[in-house]
C-alpha positions in Angstrom: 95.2 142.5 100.0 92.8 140.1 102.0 91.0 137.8 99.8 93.3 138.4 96.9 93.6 135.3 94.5 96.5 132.8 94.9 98.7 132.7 91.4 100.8 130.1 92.6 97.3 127.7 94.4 95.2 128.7 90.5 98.1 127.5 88.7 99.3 124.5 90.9 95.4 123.5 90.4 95.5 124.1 86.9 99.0 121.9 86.5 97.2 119.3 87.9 94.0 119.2 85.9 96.1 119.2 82.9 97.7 116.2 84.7 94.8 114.2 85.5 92.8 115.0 81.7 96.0 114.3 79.8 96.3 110.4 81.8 92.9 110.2 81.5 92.9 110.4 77.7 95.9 110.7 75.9 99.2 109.9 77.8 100.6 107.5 80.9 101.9 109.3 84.4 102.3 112.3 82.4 103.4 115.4 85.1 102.5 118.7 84.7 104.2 121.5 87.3 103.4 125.2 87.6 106.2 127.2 88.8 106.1 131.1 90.1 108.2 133.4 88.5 108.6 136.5 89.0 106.0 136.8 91.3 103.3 138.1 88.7 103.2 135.3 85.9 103.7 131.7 86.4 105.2 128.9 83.9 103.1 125.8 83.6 104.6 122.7 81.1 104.9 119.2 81.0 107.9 117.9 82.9 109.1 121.4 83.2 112.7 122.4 84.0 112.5 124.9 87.3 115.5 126.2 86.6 115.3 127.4 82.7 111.3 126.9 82.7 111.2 125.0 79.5 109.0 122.1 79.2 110.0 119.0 78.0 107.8 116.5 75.8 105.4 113.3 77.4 105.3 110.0 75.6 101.8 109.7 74.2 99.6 106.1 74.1 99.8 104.4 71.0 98.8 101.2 69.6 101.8 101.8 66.8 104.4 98.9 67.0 107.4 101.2 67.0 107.0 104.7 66.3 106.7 107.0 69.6 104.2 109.7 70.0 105.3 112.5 71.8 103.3 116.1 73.5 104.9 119.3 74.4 102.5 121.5 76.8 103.3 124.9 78.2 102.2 128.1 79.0 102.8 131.6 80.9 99.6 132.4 82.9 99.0 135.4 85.1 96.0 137.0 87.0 93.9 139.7 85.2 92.4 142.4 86.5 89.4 140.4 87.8 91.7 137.9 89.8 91.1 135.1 86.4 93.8 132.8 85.6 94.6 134.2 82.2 97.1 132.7 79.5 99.9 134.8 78.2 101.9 132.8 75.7 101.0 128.8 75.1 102.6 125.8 73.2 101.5 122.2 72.4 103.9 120.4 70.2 103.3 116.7 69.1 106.1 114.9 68.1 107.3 111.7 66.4 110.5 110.0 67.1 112.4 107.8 69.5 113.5 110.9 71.4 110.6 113.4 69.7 113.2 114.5 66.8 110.7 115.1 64.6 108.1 118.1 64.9 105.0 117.0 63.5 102.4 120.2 63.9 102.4 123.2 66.8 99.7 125.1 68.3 100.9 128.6 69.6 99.0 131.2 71.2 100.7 134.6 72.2 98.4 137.0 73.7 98.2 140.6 71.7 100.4 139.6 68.7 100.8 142.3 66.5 102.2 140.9 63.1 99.9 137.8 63.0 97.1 136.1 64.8 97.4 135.3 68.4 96.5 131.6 67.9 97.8 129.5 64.9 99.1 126.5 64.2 102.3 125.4 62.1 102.6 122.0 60.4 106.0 120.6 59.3 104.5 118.7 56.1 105.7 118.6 52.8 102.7 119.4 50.2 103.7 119.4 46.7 100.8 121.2 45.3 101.0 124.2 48.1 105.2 124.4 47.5 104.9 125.1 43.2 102.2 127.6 44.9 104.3 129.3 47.1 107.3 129.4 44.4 105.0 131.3 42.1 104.1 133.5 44.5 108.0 134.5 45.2 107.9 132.5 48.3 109.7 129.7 49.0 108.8 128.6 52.7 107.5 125.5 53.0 104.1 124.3 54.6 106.0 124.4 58.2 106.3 127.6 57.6 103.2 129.2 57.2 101.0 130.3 60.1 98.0 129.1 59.8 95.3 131.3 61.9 93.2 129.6 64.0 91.4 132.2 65.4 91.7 135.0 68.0 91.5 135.1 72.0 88.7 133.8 72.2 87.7 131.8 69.0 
């Protein structure tokens, strides 16, 4: 259709964006691809694997001495109905670690999720307080495990 919008051009431009803000604040020569797949949704992440589209985390700046910072980024993106670059499913992970071991907190988004909200965030804490909560309530997940809600599509 003539004058259709580009997937592949809105999400290479996007990539890149995410490139430029993340060196601008936050991280060093940081890369962020998009890649087409499937024709109708693209995967966008940092240093992303073409072949199994996973991302794969950045070194973050930090004035600490010897522990590394690390960020995760990616996301499934396709056009909507009105031609908009629209997110399906999203992921930002910071980790800590040498080789980012160590989960420190997610942010995940997944577009119509039924059994909780859409956008939340998981923190793998310990929090002593919270845990003798949870074991009187029956439950015995720990703060990593909880979902915290963050809002909906649009919050």
């Amino acid at each position: 259709m003539a004058g259709a919008p580009d997937l592949g051009k809105q999400a290479r431009k996007f990539a890149e964006t995410l490139s430029e803000l993340l060196n601008r604040t936050v991280c060093d020569n940081a890369k962020v691809v998009a890649v087409l797949h499937a024709n109708e949704e693209v995967v966008v992440g940092t240093l992303l694997n073409r072949q199994e589209l996973l991302s794969e985390p950045v070194r973050m700046r930090s004035r600490a001495r010897f522990s590394r910072i690390w960020l995760d980024l990616s996301c499934r993106l396709f056009l909507n109905e009105e031609g908009y670059l629209t997110v399906r499913t999203s992921y930002c992970g910071i980790y800590l670690g040498p080789e980012h071991e160590h989960t420190l907190l997610h942010y995940d988004y997944e577009r119509d999720k039924e059994i909780y909200t859409e956008a939340h965030v998981q923190v793998d804490a310990r929090h002593e307080s919270l845990e003798q909560l949870l074991r009187e309530l029956g439950l015995r997940d720990r703060l990593r495990k909880l979902h915290l809600p963050v809002g909906g599509r649009r919050f």
